[in-house]
Structures are given as C-alpha cells and as structure tokens.
N, C-alpha and C positions, 0 to 999 in steps of 0.2 A: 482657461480650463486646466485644470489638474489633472496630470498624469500619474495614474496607481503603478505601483512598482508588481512586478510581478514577486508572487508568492511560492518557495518552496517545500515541499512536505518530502521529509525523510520518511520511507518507512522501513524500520526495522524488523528484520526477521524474530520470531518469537524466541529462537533460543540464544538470541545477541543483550540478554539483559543488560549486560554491562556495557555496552555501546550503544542502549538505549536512555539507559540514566545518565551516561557521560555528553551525549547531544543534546539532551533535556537541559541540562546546567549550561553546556555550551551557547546556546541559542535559547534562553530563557527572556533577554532583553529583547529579542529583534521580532520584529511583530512580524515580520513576510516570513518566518521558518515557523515550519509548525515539522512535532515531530511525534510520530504514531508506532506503538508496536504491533507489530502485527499479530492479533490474539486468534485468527482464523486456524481450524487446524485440517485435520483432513478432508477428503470428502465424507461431509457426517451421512450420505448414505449411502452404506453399503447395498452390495446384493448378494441376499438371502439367497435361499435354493429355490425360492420361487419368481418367477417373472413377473409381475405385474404392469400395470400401465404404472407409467413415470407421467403423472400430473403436470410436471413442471415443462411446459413448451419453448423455454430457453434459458440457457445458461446462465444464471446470474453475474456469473463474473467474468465480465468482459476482457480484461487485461492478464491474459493466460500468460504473456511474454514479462508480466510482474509477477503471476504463481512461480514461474520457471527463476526467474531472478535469486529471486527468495532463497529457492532452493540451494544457489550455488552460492553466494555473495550473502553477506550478513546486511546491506541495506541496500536500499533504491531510492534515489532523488525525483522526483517529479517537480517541474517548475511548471505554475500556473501562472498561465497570462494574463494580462487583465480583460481580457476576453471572454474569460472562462474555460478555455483552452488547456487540454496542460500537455506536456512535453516531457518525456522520460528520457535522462539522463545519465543514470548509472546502470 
C-alpha cells in the first residue's frame, strides 16, 4: 500500500503580495505545497446602531489562533496529514 505524503498549504496574509507570488514560483513544482492568499478581510458585519438577532449560530471560522497569526506574521504553514488532519506550524 502506498503512503501519501503529507501536504502543506501556506497561507499568506493579504497585504504580503510579494511573498505570496514569490512562494507561488517557489513551490509551483511540488504537488504537497499548495499556497493561498488570504483575500478574507474584516468582520464584514458590522454593528449598526441597531441590535438585531445575529441569524448566524456559530462562528464560521474556526481557527481564531490563524486570524491572530495573520495579523502579526506575514504567513502561516499548515501541514496536512494524510488523515485529513492538519497541523499548524508557523
């Protein structure tokens, strides 16, 4: 049986254009690196001056400690296992 290598996705913060085209080139041959800018921007919603019910019964985005990343560090490694697992790294 064949062992899948595990696969890494960089993702790049969105204002690191240039060390997202430069990893793009870098890892263009290697099938396990996959590499993503991150085009997400703020919380798109805000609150208005009115309260309403918030529809939404959970946070879509799980990996708050990848938001935080982001914010400090121009990228973040995530290694995925062949589990389907993945593992953050940077």
């Amino acid at each position: 049986m064949k062992r899948r290598m595990a696969r890494h996705l960089f993702l790049v913060a969105n204002h690191e254009a240039g060390l997202y085209e430069y990893l793009l080139e870098r890892f263009q041959k290697d099938s396990n690196v996959e590499v993503i800018l991150d085009r997400r921007r703020e919380q798109r919603r805000r609150r208005s001056g009115h309260e309403g019910l918030d529809r939404r019964r959970v946070d879509r985005r799980t990996r708050r400690e990848i938001d935080l990343q982001l914010l400090v560090r121009s990228h973040v490694i995530l290694t995925l296992g062949s589990n389907g697992n993945s593992r953050h790294e940077s």
